[in-house]
C-alpha positions as CSV (number, residue, x, y, z in Angstrom):
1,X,46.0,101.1,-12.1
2,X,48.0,98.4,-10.3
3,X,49.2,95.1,-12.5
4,X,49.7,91.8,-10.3
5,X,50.4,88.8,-11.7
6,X,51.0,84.8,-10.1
7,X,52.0,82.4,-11.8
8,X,51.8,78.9,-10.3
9,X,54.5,76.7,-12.6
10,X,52.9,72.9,-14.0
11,X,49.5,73.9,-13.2
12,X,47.3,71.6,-15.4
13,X,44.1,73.3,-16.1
14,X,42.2,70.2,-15.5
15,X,43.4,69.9,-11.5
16,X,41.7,73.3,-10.9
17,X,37.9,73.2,-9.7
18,X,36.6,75.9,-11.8
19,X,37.6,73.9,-15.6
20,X,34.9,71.5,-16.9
21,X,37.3,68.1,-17.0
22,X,38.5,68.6,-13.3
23,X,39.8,65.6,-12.1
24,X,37.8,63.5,-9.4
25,X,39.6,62.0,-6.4
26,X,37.5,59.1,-4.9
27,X,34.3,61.5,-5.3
28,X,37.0,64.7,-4.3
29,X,37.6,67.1,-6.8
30,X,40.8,68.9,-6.8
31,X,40.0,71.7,-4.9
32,X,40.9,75.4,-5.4
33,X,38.4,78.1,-4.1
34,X,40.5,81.1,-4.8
35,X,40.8,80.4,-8.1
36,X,37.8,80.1,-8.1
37,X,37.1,83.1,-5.8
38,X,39.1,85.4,-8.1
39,X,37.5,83.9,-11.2
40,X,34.5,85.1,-9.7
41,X,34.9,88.8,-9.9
42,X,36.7,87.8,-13.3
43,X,37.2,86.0,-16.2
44,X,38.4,82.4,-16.9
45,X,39.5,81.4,-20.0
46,X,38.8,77.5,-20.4
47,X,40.7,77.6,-23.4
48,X,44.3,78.8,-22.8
49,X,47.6,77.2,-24.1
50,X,51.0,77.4,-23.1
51,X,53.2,78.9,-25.9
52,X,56.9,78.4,-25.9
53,X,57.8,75.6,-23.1
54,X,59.1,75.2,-20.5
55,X,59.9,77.1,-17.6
56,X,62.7,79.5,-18.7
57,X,60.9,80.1,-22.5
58,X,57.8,80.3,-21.2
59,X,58.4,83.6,-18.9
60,X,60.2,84.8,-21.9
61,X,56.6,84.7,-23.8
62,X,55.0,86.2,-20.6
63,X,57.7,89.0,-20.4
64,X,58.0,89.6,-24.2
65,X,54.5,88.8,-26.1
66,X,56.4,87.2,-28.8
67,X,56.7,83.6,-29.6
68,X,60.2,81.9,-29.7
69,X,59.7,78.1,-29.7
70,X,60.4,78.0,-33.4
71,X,63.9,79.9,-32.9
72,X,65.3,79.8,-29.6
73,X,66.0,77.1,-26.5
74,X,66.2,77.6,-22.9
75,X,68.5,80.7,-22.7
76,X,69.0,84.0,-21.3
77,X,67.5,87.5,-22.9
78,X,68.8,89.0,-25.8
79,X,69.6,92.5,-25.6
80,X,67.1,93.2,-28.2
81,X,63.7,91.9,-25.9
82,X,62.2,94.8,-24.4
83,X,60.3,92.9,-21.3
84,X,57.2,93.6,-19.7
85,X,59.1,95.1,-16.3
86,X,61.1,96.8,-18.5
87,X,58.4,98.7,-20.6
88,X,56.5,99.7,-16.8
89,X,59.6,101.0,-15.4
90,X,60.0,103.6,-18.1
91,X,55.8,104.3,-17.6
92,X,57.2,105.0,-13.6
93,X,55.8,101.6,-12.3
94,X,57.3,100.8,-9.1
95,X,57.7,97.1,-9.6
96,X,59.0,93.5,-8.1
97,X,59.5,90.3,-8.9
98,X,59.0,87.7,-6.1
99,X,59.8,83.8,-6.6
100,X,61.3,80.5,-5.7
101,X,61.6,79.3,-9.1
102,X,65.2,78.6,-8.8
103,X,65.9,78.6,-12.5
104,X,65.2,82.5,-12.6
105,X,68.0,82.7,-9.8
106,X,70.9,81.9,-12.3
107,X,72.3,85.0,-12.9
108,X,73.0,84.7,-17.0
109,X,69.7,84.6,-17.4
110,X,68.8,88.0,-16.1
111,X,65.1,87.6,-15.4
112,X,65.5,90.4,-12.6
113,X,65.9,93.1,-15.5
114,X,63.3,96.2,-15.4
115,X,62.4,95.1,-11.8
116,X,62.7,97.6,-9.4
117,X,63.0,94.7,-6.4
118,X,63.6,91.0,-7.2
119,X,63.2,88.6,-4.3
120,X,64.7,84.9,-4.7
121,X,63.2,82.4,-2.3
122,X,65.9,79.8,-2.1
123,X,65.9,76.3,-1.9
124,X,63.1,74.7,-4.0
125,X,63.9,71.5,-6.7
126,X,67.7,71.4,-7.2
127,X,68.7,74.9,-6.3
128,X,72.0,74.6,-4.7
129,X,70.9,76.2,-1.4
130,X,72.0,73.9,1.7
131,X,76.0,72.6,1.2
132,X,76.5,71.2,4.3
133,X,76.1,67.5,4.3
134,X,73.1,67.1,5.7
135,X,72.0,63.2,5.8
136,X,68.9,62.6,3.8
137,X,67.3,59.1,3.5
138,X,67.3,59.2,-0.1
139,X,64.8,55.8,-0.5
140,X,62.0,57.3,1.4
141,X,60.6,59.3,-1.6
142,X,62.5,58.4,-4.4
143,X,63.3,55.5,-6.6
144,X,66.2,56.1,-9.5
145,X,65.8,54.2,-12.8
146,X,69.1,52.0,-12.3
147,X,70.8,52.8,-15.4
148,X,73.0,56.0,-16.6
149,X,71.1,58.5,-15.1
150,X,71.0,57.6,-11.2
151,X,73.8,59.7,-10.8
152,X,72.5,63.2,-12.2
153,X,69.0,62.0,-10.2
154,X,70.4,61.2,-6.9
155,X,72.5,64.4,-6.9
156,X,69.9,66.4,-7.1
157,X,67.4,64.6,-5.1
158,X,69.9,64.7,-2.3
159,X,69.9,68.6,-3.0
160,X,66.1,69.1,-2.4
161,X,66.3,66.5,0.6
162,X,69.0,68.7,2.3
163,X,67.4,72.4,1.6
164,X,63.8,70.7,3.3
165,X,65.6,68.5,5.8
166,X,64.7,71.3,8.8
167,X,60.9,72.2,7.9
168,X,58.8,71.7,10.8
169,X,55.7,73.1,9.7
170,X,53.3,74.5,7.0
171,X,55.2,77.9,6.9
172,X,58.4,76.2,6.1
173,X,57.3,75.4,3.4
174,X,58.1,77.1,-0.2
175,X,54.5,78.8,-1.4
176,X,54.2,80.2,2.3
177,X,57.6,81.9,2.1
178,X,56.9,83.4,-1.2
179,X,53.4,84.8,-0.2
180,X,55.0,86.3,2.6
181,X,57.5,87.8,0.9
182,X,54.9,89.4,-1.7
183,X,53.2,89.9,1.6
184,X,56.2,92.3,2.4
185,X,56.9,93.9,-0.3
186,X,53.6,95.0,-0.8
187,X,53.5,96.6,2.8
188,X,56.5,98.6,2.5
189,X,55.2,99.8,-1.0
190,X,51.6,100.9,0.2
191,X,51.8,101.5,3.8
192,X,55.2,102.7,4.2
193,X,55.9,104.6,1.0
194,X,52.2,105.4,0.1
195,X,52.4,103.7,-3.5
196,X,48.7,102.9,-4.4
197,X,48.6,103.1,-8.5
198,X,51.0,102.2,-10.9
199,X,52.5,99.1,-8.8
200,X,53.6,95.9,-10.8
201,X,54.1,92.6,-8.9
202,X,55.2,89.5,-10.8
203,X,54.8,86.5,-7.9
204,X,56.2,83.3,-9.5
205,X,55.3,80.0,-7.8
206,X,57.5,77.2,-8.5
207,X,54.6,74.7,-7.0
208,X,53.2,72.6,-8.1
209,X,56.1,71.6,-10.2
210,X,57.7,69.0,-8.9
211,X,58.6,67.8,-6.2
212,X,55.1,67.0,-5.0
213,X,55.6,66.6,-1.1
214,X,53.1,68.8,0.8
215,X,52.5,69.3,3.9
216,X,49.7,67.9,5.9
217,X,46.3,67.8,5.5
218,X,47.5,68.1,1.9
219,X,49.7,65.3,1.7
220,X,46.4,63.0,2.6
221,X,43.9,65.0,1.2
222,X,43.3,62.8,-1.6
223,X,45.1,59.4,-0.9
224,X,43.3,56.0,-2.5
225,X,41.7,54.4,0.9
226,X,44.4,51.7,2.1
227,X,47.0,52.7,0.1
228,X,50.3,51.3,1.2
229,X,52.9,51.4,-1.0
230,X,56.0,53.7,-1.8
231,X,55.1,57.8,-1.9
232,X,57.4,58.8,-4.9
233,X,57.1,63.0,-5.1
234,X,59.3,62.9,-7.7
235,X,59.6,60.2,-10.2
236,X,62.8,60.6,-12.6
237,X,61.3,61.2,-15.7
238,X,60.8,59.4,-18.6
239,X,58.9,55.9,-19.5
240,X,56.1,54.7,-17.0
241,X,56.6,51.1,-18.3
242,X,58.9,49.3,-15.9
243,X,59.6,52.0,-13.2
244,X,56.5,52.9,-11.4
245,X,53.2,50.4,-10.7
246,X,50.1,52.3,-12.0
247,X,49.3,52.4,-8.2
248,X,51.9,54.3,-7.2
249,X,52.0,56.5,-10.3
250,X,48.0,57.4,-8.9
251,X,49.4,58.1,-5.6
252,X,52.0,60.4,-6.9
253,X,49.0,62.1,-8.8
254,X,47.1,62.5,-6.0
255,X,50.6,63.9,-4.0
256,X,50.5,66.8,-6.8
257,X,46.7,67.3,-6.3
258,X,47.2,68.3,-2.9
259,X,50.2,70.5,-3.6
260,X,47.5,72.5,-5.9
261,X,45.2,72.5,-3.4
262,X,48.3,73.9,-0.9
263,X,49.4,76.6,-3.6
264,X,45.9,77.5,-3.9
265,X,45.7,78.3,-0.4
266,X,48.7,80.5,0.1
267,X,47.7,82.7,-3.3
268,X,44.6,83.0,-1.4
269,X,46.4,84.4,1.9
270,X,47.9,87.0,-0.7
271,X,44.8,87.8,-2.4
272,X,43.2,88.4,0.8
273,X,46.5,90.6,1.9
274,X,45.6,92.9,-1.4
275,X,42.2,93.4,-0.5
276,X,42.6,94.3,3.1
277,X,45.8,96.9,1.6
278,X,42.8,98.4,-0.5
279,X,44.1,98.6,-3.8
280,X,41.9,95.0,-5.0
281,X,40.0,97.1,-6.4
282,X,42.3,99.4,-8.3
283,X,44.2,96.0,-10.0
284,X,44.5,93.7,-12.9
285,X,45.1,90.4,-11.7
286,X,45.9,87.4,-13.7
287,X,46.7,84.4,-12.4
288,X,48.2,81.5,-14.7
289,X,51.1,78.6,-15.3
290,X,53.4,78.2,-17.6
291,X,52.4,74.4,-18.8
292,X,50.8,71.4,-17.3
293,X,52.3,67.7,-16.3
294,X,52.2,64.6,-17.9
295,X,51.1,61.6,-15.5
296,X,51.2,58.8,-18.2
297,X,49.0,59.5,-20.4
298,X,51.0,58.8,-23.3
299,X,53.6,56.8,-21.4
300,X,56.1,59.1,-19.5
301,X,55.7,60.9,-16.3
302,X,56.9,64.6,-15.8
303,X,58.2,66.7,-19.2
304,X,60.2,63.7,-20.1
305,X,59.5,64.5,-23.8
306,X,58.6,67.6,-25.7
307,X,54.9,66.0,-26.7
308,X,52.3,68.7,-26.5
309,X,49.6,67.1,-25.5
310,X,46.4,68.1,-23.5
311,X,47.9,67.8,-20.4
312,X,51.1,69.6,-21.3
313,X,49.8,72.4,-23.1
314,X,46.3,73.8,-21.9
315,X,46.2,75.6,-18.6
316,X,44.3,78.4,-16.0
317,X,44.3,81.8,-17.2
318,X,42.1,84.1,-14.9
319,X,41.9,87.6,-15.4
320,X,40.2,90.0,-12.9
321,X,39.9,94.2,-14.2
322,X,40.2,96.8,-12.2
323,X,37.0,98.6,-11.0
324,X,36.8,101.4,-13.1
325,X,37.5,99.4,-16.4
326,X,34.9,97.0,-15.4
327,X,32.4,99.5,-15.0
328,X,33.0,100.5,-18.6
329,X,31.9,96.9,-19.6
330,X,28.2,96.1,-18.8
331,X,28.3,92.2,-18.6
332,X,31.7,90.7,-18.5
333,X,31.7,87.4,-19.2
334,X,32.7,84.9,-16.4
335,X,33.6,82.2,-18.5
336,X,35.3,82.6,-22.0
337,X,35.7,79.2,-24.6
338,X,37.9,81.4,-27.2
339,X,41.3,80.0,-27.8
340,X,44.0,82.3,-26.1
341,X,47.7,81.8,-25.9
342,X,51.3,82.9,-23.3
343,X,51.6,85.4,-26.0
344,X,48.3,87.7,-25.4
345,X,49.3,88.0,-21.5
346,X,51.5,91.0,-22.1
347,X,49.4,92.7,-25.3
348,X,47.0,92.6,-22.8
349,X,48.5,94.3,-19.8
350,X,49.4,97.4,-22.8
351,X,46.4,97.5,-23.7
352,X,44.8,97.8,-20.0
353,X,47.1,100.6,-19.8
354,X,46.9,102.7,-23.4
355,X,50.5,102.1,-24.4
356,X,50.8,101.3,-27.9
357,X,52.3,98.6,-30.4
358,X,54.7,98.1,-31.6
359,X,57.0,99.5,-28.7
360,X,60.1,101.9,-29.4
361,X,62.8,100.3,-27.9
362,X,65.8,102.7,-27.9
363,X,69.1,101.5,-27.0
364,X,70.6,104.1,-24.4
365,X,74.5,104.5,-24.3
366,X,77.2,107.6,-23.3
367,X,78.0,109.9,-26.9
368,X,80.5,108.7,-29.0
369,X,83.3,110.7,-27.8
370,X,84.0,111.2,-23.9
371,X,81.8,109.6,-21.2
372,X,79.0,112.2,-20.8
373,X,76.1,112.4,-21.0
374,X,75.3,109.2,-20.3
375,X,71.5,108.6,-21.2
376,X,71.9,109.1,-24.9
377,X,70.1,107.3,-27.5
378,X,72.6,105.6,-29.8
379,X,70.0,102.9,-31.5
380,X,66.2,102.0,-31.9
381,X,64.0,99.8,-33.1
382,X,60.3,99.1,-32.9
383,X,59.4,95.7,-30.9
384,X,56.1,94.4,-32.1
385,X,53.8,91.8,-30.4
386,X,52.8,88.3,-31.6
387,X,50.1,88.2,-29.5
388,X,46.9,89.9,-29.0
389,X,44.9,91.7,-26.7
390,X,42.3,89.4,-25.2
391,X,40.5,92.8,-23.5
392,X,37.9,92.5,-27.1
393,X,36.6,89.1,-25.5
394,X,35.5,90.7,-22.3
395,X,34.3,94.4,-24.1
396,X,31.8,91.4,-26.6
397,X,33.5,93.1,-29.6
398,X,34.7,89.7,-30.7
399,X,33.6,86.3,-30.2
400,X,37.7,84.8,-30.4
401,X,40.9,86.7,-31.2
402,X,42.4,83.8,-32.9
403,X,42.0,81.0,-35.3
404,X,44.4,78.8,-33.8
405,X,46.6,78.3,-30.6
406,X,50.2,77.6,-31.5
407,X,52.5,75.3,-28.8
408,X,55.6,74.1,-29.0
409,X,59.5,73.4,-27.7
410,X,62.4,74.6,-29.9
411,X,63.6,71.6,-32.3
412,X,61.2,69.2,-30.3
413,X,57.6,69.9,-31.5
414,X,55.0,72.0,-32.9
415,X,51.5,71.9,-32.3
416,X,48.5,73.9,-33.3
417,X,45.0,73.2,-31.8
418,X,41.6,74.7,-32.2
419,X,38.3,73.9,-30.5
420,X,38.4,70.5,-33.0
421,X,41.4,69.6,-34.1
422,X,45.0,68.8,-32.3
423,X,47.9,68.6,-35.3
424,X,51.9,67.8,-33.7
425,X,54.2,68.2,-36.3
426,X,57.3,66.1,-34.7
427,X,60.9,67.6,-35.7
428,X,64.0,65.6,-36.7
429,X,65.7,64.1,-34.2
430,X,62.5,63.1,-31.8
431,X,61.8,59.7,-30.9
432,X,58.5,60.3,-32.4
433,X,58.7,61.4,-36.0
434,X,55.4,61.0,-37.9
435,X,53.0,63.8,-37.1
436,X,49.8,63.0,-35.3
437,X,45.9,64.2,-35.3
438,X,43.7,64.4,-32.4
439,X,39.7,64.9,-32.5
440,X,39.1,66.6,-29.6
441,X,35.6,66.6,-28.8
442,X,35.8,62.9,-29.0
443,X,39.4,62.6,-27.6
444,X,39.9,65.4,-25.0
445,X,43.5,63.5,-24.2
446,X,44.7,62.3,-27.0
447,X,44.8,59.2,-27.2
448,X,43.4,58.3,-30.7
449,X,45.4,59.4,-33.4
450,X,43.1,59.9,-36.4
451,X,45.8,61.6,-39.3
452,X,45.4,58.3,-41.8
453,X,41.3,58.9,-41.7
454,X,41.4,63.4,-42.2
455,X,44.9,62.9,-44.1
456,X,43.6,66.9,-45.8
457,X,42.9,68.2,-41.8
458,X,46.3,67.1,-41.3
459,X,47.8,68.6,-44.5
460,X,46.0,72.3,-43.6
461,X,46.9,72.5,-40.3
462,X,50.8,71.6,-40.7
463,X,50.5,74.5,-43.3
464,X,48.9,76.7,-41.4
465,X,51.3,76.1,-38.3
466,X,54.2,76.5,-40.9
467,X,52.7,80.0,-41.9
468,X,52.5,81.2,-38.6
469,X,56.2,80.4,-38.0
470,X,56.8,82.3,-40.8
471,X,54.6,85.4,-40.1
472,X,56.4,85.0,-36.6
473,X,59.9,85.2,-38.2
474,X,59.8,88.1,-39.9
475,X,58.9,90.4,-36.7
């Protein structure tokens, strides 16, 4: 069995074409028919949330299956995670990790460990790439906010503009190169080595994460007729109020439609490059993000605060089975409405291939005395999971595998969400400080905060959210 998994970073569930609420674009839905196409001889999980946020945290989820927004900010792994790469390396995975998400570049972080190959696509958002002084017309596609933070903004604006200032064409472009480079890897694993089973491939999109400038016909594909103002593809976050029109702020919407639409097509091109390799069939495939994007809905545009609403927090998760375990299961469901979370994706993969929980982590080290041997256990400990398998759902041996989904940003906020209810539990420190309650049937964004009318739903979920924090802890 082969593992493959994309992730495609600020995907909001809601801007692909195969979730219930996907948006409409002058009588366009956001299209993406290999989502779909892959959901198709899958599984999609309309109800999947984003656990620890954002980028860097949220690939430590993914890569460890443990939750960390209550204990930990954006920084590098501990000695003591045992990542995903890491547990298939010693099963005898031949492995790679394949990405223009520039924060996994920085090398303190060391989100290349347990990969056999890591492959860095340079140059996307502010990755310090191009250093000659390339001119860049810096008003075309960007306005800074005029106050403290123009200089931070216009740094790294100027950064983006000079590692895209020589694309002539689609291929240029960042999801292209990181397709091919999959594209590549994969080649030189099957066809020149002959690897056909136990491969894992992590390909990390950075789109559609900001900045939203794709080529054409996506860069038109859903324009407002007549539109003729300023294109912003990447708005400095923070308030809406004051910065951008609402017009322009729909524009810039539509701008990061049609890079979903673009990613959509080059995950395609790699999906079709795995079938025609032959080893489709023999793979798990999941395809996710790691959070959504806020476009105003509660006044800010891009992550500009740790508020974990709808748009921030749910997202795709698509899960295809290899053949043979497919076969075991006599009607997989193609749609799944139980609540899932970041933290089941790697429980999952374990439990696709047998290997047990919790996982003996040893800690290998020369002997005491002299330098050899070298590959001596000197520690261990036992690594459990905080997630949970979501292989049940598809087997029908369980109608949900949890109660609750649990979000949140470490000393920002907490939330916990069910099929009803939406409770954010606002830390000290936050512009926002009273906690808030969401019916979400009624109120699918958010927008009607409902805590001083169900004052005992608020009062059970905040304990319940400070239970699982505590359950959490003591793994």
């Amino acid at each position: 069995m082969n593992i493959i998994v994309i992730c495609t970073d600020s995907l909001r569930a809601d801007h692909t074409s195969l979730d219930p609420l996907c948006y409409d674009y002058h009588g366009t839905k956001v299209a993406t028919p290999n989502l779909e196409r892959l959901a198709a001889d899958g599984t999609a999980f309309l109800h999947a949330y984003a656990d620890s946020m954002p980028t860097v945290p949220a690939r430590t989820v993914f890569w460890t299956g443990r939750t960390h927004f209550p204990f930990r900010p954006w920084q590098p792994f501990k000695l003591d995670d045992y990542l995903l790469a890491e547990v298939l390396w010693d099963k005898g995975f031949s492995s790679a990790l394949i990405t223009d998400t520039f924060h996994l570049h920085k090398p303190v972080f060391n989100c290349g460990r347990g990969f056999s190959t890591v492959e860095f696509v340079r140059g996307n958002s502010t990755d310090p790439w191009v250093t000659e002084d390339v001119p860049v017309d810096l008003s075309r596609w960007h306005r800074l906010r005029g106050d403290e933070t123009d200089a931070l903004w216009e740094e790294f604006y100027v950064q983006y503009l000079r590692n895209r200032a020589q694309f002539r064409d689609e291929e240029d472009f960042f999801s292209p190169q990181v397709t091919k480079a999959a594209m590549q890897w994969l080649d030189r694993a099957v066809n020149e080595k002959g690897v056909r089973d136990k491969i894992f491939l992590w390909v990390d999109y950075f789109d559609p994460h900001e900045p939203w400038d794709p080529p054409e016909p996506y860069w038109s594909m859903y324009k407002t007729p007549g539109y003729s103002g300023q294109e912003l593809i990447d708005p400095v976050p923070g308030p809406v109020e004051g910065y951008i029109t609402p017009e322009e702020l729909q524009r810039t919407l539509e701008l990061y439609a049609g890079e979903v639409t673009f990613v959509d097509k080059w995950v395609g091109i790699l999906l079709d490059h795995i079938r025609e390799l032959g080893i489709y069939d023999d793979t798990l495939i999941m395809w996710t993000s790691d959070h959504g994007e806020p476009f105003g809905e509660h006044g800010i545009v891009r992550k500009a605060r740790p508020w974990n609403y709808e748009e921030l927090v749910r997202v795709p998760w698509v899960l295809k089975l290899p053949a043979e375990m497919r076969a075991s299961i006599p009607e997989p469901p193609s749609r799944v409405d139980a609540l899932v979370q970041h933290t089941d994706l790697m429980p999952t993969v374990l439990d696709a291939l047998d290997i047990a929980t919790p996982l003996p982590l040893a800690y290998i080290a020369p002997q005491t005395a002299g330098t050899f041997p070298q590959d001596l256990a000197v520690g261990r400990k036992d690594v459990a999971m905080h997630g949970v398998s979501v292989l049940p759902l598809l087997r029908g041996e369980t109608a949900s595998v949890r109660d609750y989904a649990y979000s949140g940003h470490y000393q920002g906020c907490w939330s916990i969400q069910n099929h009803e209810w939406r409770y954010l539990y606002f830390l000290n420190g936050q512009e926002r400080t009273e906690p808030e309650l969401y019916h979400r049937p009624d109120d699918p964004y958010d927008q009607q905060n409902v805590l001083a009318d169900h004052p005992d739903v608020g009062d059970a979920l905040e304990l319940e959210i400070r239970r699982y924090v505590a359950r959490v802890a003591e793994d």
